[in-house]
Backbone of each chain as ProteinMPNN parsed JSONL, in Angstrom:
{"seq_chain_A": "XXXXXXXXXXXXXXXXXXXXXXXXXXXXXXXXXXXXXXXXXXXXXXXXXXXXXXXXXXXXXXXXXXXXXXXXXXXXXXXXXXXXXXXXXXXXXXXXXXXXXXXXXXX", "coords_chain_A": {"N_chain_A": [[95.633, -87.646, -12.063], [96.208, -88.389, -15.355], [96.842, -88.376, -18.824], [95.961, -91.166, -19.941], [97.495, -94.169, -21.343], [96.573, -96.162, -22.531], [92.689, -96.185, -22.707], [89.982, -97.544, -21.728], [86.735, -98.501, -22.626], [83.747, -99.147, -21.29], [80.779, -100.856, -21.974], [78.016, -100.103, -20.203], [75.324, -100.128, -20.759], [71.884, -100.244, -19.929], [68.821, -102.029, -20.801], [67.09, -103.451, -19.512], [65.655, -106.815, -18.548], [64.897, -109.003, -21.561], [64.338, -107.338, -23.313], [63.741, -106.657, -26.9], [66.155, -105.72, -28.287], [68.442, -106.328, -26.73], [70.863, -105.653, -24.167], [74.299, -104.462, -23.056], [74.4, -104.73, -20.343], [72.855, -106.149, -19.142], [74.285, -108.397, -20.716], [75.669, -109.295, -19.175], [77.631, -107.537, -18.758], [78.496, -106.236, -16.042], [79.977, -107.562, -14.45], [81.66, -108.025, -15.995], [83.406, -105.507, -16.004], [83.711, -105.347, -13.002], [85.716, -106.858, -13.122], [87.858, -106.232, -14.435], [88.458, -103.21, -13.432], [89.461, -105.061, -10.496], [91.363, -106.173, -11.631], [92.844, -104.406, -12.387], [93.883, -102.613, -10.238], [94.999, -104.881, -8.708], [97.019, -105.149, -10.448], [98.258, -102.641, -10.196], [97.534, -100.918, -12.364], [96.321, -98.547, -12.878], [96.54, -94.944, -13.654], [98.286, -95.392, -15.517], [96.438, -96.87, -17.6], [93.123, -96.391, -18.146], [89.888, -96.045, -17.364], [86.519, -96.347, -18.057], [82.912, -95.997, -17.939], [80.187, -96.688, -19.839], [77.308, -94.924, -21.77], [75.185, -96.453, -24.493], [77.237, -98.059, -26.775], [76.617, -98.687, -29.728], [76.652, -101.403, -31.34], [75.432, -103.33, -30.169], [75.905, -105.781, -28.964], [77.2, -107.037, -27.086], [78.66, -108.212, -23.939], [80.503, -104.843, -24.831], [83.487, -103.9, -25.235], [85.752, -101.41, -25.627], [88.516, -99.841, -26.829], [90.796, -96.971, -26.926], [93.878, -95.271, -27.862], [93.636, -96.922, -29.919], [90.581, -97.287, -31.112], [89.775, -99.884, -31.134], [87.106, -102.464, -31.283], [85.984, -104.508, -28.774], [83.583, -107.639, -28.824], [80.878, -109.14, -27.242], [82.451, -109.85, -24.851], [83.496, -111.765, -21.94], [83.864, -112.24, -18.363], [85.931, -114.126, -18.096], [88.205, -113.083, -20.728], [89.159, -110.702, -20.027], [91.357, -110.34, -18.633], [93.215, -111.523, -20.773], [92.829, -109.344, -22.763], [93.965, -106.962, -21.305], [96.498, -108.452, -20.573], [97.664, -109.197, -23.719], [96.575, -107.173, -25.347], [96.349, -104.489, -23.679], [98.932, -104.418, -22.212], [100.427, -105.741, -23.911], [100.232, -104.926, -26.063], [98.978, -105.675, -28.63], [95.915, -106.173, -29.841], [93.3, -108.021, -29.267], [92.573, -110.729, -31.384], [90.63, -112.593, -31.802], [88.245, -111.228, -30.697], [87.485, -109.221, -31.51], [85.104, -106.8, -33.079], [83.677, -107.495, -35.998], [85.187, -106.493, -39.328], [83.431, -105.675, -41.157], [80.925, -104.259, -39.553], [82.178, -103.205, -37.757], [84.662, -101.366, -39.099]], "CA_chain_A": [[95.008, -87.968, -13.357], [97.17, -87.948, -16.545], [95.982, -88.895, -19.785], [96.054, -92.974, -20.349], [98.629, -94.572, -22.636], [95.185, -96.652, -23.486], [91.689, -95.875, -22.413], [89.092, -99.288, -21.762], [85.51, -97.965, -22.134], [83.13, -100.505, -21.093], [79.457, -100.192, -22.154], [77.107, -100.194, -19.524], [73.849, -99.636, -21.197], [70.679, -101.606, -19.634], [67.169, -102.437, -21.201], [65.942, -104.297, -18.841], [65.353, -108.118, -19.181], [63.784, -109.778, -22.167], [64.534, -106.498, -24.564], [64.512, -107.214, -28.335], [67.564, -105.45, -28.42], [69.592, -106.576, -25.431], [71.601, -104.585, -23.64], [75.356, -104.893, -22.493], [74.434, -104.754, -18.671], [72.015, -107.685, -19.067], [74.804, -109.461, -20.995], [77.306, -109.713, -18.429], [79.329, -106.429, -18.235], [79.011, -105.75, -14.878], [80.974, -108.859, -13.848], [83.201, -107.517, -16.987], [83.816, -104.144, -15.377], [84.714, -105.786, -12.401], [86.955, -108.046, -13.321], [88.649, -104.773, -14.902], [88.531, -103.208, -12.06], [90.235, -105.592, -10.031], [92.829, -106.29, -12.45], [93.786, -102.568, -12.676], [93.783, -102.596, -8.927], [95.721, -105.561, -8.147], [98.453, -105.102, -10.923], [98.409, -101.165, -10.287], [97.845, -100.14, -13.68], [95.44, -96.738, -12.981], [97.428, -94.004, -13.734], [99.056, -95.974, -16.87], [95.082, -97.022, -18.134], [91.901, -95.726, -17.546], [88.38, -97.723, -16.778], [85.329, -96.124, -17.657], [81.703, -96.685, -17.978], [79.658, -95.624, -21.071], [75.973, -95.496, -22.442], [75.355, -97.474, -25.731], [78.154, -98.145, -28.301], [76.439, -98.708, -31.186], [76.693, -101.971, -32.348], [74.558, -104.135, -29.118], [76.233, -107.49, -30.06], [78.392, -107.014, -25.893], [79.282, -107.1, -23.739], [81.398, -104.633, -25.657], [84.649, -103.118, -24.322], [86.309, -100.177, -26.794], [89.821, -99.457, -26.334], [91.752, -95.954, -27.644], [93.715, -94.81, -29.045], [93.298, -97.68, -31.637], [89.587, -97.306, -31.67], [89.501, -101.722, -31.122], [85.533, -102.691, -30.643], [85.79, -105.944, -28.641], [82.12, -108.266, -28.569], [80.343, -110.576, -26.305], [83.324, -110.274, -23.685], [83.283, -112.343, -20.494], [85.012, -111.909, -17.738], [87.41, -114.742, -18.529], [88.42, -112.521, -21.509], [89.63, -109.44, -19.435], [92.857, -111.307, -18.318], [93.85, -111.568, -22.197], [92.721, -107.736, -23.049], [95.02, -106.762, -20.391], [97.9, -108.61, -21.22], [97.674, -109.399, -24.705], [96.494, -105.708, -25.82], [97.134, -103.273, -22.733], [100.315, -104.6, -21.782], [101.763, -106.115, -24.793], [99.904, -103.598, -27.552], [98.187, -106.639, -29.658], [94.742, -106.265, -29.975], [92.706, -109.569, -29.551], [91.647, -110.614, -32.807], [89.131, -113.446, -31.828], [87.36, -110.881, -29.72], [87.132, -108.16, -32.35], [84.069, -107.019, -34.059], [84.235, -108.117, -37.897], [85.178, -105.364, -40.287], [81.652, -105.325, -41.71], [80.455, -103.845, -38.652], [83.369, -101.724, -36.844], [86.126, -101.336, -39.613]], "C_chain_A": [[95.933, -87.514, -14.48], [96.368, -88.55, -17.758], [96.679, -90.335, -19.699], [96.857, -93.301, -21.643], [97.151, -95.253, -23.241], [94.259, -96.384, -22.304], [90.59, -96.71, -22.369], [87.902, -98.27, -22.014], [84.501, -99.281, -22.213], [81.818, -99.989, -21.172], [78.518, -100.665, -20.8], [75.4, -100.216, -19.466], [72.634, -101.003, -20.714], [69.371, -101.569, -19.731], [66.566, -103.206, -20.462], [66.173, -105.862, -19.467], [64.998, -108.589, -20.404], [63.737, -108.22, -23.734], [64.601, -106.837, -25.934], [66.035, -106.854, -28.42], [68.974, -105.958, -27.807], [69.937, -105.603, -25.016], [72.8, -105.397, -23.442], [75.282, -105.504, -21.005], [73.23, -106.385, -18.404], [72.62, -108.916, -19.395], [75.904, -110.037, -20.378], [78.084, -108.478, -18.054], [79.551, -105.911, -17.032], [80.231, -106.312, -13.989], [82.444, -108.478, -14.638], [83.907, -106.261, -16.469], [84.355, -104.568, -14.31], [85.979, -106.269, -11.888], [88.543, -106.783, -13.568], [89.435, -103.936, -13.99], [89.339, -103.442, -11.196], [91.274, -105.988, -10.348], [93.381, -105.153, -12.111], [94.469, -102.357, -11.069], [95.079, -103.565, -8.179], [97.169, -105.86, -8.788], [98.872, -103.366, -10.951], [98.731, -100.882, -11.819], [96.735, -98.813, -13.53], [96.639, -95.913, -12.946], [97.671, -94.494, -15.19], [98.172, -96.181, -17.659], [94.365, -96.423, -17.408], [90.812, -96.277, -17.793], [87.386, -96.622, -16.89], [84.159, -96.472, -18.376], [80.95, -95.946, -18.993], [78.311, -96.065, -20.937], [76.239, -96.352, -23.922], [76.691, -97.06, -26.524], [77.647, -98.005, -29.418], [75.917, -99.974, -31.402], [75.797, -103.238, -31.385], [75.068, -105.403, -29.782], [77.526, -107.69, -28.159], [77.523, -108.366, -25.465], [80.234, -106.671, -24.547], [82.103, -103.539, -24.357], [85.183, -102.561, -26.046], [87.226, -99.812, -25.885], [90.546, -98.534, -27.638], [92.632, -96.223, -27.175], [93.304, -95.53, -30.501], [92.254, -97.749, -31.883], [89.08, -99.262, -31.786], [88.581, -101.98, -30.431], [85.851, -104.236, -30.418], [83.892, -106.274, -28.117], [81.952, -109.0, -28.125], [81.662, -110.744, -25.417], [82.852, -110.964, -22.42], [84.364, -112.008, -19.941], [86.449, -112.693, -17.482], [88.111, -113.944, -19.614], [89.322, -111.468, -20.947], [91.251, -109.564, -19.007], [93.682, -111.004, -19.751], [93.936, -110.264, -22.721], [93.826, -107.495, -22.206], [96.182, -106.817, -20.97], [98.406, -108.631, -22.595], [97.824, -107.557, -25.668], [96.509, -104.448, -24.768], [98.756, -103.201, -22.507], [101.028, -104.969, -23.021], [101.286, -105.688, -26.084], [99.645, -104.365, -28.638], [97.025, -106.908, -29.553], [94.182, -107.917, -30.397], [92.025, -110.012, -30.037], [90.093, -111.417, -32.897], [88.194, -112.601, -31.21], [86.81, -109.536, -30.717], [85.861, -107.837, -33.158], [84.63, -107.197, -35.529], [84.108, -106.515, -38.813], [84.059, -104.729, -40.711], [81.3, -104.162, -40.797], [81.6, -102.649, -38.047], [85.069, -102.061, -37.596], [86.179, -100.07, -40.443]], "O_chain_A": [[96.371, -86.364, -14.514], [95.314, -89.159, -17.58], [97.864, -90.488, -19.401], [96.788, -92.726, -22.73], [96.691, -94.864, -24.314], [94.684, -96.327, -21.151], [90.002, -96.504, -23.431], [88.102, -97.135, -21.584], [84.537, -100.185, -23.047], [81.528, -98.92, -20.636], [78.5, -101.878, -20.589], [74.584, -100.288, -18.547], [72.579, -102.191, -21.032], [68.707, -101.101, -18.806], [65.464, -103.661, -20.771], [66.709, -106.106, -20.548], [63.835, -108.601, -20.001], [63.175, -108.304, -24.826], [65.655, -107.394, -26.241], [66.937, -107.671, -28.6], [70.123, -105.969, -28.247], [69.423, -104.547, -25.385], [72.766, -106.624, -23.536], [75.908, -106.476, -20.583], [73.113, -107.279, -17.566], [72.269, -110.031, -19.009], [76.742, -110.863, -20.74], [78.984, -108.423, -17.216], [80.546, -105.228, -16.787], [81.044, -105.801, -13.218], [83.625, -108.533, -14.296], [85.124, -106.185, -16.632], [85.566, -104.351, -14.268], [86.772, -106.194, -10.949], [89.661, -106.65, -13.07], [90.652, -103.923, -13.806], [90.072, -102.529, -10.815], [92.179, -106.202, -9.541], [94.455, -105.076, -11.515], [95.612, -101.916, -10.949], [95.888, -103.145, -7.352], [98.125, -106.431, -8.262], [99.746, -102.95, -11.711], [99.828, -100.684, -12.34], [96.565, -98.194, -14.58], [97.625, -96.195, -12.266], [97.127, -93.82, -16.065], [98.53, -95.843, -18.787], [94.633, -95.954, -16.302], [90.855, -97.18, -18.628], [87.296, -95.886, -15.908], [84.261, -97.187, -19.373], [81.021, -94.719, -19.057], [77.949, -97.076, -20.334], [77.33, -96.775, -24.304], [77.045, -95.913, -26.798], [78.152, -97.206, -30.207], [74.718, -99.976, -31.681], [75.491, -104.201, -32.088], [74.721, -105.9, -30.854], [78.517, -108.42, -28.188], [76.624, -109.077, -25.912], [80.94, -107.507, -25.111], [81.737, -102.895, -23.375], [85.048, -103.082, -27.154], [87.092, -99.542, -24.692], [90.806, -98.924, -28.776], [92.739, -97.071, -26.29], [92.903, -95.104, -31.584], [92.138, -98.285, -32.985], [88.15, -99.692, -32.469], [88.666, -101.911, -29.205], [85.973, -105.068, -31.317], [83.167, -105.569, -27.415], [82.717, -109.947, -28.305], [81.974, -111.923, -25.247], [81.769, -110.636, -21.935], [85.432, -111.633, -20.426], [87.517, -112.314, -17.001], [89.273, -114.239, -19.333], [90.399, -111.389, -21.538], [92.109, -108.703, -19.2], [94.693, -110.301, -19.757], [95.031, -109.914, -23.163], [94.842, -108.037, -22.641], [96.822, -105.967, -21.59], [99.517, -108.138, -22.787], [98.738, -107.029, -26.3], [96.724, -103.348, -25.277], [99.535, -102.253, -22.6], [102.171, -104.549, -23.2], [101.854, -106.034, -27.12], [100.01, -103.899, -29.718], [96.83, -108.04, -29.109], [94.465, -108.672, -31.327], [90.852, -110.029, -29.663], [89.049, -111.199, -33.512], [87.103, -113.157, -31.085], [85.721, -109.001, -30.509], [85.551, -108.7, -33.979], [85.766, -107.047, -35.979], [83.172, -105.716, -38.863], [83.777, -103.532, -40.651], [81.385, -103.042, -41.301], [81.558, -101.419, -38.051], [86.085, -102.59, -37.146], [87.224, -99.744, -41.005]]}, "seq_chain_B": "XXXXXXXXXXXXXXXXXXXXXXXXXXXXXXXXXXXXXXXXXXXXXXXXXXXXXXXXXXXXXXXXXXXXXXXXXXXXXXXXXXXXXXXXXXXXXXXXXXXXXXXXXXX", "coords_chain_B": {"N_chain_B": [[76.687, -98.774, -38.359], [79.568, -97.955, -38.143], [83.278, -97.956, -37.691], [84.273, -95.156, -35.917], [85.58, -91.54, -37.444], [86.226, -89.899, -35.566], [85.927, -90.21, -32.127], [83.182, -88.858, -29.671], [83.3, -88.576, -26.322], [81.197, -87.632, -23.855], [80.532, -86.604, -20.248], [78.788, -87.662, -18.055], [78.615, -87.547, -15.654], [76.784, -87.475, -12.462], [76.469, -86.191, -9.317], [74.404, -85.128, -7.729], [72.932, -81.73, -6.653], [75.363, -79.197, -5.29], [77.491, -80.824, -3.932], [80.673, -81.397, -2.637], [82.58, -82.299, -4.717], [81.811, -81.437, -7.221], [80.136, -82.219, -10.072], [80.182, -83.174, -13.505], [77.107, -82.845, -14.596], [75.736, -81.758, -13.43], [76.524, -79.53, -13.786], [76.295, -78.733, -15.945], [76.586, -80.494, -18.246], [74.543, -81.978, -19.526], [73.26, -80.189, -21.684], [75.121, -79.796, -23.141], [75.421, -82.172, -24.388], [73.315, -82.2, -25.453], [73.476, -80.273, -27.351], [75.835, -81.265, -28.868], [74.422, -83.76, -30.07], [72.083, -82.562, -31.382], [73.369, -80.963, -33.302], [74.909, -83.008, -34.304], [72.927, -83.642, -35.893], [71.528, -81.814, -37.239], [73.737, -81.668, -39.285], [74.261, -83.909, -40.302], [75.45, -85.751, -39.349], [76.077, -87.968, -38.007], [77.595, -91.246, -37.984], [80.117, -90.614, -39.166], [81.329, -89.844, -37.239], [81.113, -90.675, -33.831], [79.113, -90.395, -30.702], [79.29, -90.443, -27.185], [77.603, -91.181, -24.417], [79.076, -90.838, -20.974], [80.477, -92.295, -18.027], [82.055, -91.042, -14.827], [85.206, -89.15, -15.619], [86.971, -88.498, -14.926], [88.81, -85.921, -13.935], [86.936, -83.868, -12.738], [86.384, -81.191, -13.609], [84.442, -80.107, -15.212], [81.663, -79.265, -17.222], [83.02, -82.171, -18.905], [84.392, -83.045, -22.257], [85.836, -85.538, -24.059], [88.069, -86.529, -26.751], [88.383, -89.159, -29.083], [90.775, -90.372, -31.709], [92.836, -88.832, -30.652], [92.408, -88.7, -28.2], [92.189, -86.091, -26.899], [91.452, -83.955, -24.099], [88.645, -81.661, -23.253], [87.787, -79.032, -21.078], [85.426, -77.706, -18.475], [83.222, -77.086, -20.647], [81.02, -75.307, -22.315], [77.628, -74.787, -23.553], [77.641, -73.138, -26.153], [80.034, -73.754, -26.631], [80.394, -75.683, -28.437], [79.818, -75.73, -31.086], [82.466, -75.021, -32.139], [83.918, -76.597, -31.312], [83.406, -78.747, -32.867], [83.446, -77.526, -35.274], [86.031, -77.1, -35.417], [87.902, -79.143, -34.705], [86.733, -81.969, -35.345], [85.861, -81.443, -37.682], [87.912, -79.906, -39.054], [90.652, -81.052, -38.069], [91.61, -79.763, -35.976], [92.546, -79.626, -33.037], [91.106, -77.562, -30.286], [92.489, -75.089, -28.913], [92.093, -73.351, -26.298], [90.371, -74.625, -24.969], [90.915, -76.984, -23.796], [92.551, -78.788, -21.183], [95.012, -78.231, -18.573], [98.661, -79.502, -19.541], [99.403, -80.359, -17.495], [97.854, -81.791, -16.298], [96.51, -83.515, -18.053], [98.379, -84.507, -19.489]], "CA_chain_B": [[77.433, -98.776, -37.029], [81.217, -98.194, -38.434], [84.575, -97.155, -36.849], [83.956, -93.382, -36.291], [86.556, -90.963, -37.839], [86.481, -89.54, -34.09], [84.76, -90.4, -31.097], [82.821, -87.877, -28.579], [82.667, -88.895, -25.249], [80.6, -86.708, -22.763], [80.722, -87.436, -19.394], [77.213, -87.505, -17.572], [78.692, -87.763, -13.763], [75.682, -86.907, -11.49], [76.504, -86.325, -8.251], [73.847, -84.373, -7.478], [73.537, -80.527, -6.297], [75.977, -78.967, -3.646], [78.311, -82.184, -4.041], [82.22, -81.028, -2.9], [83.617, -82.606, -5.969], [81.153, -81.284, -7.935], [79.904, -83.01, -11.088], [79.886, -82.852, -15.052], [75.974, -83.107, -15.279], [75.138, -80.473, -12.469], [78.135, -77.952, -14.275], [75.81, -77.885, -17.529], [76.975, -81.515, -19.361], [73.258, -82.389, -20.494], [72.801, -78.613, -22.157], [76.254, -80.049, -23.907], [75.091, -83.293, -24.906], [71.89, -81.822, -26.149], [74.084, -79.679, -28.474], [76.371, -82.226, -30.115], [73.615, -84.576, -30.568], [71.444, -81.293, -32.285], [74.694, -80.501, -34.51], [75.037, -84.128, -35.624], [71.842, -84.372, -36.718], [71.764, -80.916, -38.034], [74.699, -81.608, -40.254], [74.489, -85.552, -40.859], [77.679, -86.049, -39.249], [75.942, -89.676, -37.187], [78.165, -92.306, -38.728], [81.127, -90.151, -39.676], [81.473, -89.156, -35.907], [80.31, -90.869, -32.776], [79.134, -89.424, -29.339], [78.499, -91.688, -26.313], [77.768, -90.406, -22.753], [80.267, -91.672, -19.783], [80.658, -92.067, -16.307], [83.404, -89.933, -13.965], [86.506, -88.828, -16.489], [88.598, -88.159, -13.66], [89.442, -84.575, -13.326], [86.102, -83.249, -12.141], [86.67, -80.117, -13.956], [83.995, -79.956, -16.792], [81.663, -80.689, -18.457], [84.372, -82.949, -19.993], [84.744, -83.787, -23.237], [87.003, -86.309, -24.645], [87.95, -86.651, -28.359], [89.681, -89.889, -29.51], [91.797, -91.229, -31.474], [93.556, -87.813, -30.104], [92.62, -88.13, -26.522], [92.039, -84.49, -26.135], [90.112, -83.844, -22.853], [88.265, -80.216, -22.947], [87.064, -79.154, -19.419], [85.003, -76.016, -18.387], [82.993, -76.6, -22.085], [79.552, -74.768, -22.392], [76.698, -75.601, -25.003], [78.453, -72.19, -27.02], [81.486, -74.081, -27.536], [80.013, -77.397, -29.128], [79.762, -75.552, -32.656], [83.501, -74.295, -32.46], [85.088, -78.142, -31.09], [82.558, -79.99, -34.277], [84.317, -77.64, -36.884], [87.985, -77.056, -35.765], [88.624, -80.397, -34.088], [85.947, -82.849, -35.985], [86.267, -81.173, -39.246], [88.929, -79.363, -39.367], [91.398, -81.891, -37.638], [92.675, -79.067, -34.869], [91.798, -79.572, -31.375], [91.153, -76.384, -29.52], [93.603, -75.118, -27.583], [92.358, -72.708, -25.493], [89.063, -75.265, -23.586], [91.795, -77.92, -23.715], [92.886, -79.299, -19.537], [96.792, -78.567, -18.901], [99.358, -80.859, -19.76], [99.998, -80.894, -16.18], [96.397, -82.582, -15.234], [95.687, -84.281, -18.66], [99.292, -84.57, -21.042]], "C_chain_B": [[79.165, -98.786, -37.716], [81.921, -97.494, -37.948], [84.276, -95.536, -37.292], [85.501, -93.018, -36.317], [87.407, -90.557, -36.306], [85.436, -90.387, -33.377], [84.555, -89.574, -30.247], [82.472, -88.466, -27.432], [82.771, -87.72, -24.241], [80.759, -87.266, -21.654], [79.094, -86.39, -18.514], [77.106, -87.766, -16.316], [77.316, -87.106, -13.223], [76.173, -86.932, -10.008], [75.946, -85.676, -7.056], [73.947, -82.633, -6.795], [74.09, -80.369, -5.134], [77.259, -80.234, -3.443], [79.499, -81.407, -3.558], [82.822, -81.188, -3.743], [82.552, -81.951, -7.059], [80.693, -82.308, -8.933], [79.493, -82.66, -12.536], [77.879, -82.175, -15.175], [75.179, -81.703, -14.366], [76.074, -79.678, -13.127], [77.542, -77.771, -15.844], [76.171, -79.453, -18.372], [75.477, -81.688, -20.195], [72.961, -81.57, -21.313], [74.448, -79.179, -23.957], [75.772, -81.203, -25.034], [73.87, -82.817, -25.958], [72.481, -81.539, -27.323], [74.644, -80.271, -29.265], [75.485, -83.079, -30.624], [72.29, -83.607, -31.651], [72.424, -81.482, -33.618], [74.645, -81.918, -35.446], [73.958, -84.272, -36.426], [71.57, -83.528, -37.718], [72.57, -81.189, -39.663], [75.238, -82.896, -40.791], [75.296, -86.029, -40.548], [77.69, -87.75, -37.604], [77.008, -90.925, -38.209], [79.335, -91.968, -39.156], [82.03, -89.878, -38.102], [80.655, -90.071, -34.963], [80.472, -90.645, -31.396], [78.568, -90.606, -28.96], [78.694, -90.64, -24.852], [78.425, -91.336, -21.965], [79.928, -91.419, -18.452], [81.6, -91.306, -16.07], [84.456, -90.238, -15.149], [87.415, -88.995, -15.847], [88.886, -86.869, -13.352], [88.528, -84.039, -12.877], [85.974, -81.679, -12.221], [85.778, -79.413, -15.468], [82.633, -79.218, -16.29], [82.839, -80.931, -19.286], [83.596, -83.355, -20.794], [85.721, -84.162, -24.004], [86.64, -86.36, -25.76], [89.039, -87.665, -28.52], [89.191, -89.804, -30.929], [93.197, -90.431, -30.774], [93.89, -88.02, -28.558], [92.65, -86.558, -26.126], [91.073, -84.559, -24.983], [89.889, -82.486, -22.93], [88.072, -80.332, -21.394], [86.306, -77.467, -19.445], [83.73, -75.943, -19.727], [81.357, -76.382, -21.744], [78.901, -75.105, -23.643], [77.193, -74.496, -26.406], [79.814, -72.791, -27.431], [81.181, -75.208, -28.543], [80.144, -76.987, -30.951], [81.507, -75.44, -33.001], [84.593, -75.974, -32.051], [84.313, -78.936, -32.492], [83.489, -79.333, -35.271], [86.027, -77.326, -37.056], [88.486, -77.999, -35.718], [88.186, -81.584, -34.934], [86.144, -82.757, -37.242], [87.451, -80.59, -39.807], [90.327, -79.93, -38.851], [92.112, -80.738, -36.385], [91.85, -78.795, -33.789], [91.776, -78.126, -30.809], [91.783, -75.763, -28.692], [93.08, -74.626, -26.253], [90.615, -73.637, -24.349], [89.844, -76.505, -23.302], [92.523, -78.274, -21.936], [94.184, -78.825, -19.877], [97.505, -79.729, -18.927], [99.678, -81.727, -18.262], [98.839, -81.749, -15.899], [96.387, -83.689, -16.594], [97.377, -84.177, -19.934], [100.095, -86.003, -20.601]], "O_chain_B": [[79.813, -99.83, -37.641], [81.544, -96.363, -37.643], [84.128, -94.953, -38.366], [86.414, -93.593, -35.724], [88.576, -90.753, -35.973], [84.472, -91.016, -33.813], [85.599, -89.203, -29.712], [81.335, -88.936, -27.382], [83.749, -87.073, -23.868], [81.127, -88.44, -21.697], [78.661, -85.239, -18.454], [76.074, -88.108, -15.739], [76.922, -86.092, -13.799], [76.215, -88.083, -9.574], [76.427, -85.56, -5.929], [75.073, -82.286, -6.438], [73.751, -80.96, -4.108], [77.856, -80.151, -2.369], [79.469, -80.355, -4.197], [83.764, -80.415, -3.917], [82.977, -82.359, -8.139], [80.912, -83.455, -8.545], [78.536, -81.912, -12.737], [77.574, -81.163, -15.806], [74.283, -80.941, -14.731], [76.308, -78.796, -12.301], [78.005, -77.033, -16.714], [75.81, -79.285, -19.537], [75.407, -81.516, -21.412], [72.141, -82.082, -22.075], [74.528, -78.931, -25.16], [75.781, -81.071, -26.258], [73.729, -83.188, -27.123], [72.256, -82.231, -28.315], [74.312, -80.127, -30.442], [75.674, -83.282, -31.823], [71.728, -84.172, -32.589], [72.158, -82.053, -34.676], [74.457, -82.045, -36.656], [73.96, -84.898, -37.486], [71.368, -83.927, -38.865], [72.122, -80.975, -40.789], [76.251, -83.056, -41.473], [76.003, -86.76, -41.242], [78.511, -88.234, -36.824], [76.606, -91.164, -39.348], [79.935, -92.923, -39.649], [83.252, -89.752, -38.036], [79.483, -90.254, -35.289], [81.568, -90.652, -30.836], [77.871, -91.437, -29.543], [79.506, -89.799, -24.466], [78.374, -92.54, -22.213], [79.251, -90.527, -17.942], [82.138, -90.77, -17.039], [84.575, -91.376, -15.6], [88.498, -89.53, -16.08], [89.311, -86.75, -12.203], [89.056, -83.189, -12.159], [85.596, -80.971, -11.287], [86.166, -78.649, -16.352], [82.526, -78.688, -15.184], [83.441, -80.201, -20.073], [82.496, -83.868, -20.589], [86.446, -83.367, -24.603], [85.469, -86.302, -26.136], [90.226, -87.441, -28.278], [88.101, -89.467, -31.393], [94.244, -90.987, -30.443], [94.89, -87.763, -27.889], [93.132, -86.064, -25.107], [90.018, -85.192, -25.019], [90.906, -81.836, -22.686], [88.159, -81.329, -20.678], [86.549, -76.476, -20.134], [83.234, -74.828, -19.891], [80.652, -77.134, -21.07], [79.468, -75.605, -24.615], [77.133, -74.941, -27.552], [80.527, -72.398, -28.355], [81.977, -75.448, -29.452], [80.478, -77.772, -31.838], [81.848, -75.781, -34.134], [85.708, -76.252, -32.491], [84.99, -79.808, -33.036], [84.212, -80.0, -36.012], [86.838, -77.292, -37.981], [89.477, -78.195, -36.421], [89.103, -82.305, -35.327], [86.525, -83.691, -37.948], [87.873, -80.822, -40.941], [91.279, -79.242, -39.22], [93.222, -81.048, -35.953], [90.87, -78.069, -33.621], [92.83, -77.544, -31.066], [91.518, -75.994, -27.513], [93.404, -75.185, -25.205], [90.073, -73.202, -23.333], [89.329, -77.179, -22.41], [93.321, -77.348, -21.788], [94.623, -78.863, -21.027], [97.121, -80.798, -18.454], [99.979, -82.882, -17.962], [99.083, -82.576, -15.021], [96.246, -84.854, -16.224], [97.26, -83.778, -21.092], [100.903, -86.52, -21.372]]}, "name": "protein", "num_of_chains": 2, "seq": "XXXXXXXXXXXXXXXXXXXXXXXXXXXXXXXXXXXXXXXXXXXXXXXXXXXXXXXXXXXXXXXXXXXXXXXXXXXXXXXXXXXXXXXXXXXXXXXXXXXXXXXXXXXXXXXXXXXXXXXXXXXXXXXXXXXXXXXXXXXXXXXXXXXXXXXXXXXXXXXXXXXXXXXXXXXXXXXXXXXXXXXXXXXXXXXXXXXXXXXXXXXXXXXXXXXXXX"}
């Protein structure tokens, strides 16, 4: 275990079905954690990143994935998405702007 | 809901009592959690600061707590330290040295 050049945290939080609020885990993130997961796994990036699982974020608008050090709240991810996080902003350190929450909210 | 100055993440491993690896939540984390979530509310510091509980950290050496955009990992931290990481590290911008992991496990 070393500390992570970047740090994924993936919300896990689940209300149950039919919640006013939603939850992340109702909206998909388990499939999103997976995907994660198996990426990290099959391009050996553990050790270099780190994958873990949170209660609420804040802002219920997920699945949401939060990546330090830059503090970058991504919303409504799917697991087609995780591919692009990866490469786009793990590997090539450009945060993915269509996926970003809007300033309003997490700026 | 806006970008916190910091972020607190606890880690709320359960792995119930007697475990070999032990676990954050049996080593005192909820007694922790209790406390920062007391303090913020105490001292208004929700929205300036945000705490989220986590799954496994990785070192199995706590209760952990992480502080980004730093990445500090404490380990070992009791509900007596929670006042002394809110005003050196949170307010006062200087991480703690001495509940701080070694560089060797966590730099």
């Amino acid at each position: 275990m070393t500390k992570p050049a970047k740090h994924v945290f993936i919300c896990g939080q689940n209300r149950g079905p039919g919640h006013p609020r939603g939850s992340c885990s109702q909206s998909g993130a388990p499939a999103v954690w997976e995907e994660f997961a198996f990426e990290f796994q099959q391009r050996n990036l553990n050790g270099q990143f780190a994958l873990t699982n949170t209660g609420c974020l804040g802002p219920c608008n997920g699945p949401h994935v939060l990546v330090y050090p830059e503090g970058v709240m991504y919303a409504k991810v799917s697991k087609g998405d995780v591919k692009t996080i990866i490469e786009e902003h793990l590997l090539g350190d450009t945060p993915v702007a269509r996926l970003q929450l809007p300033a309003e909210i997490w700026g």
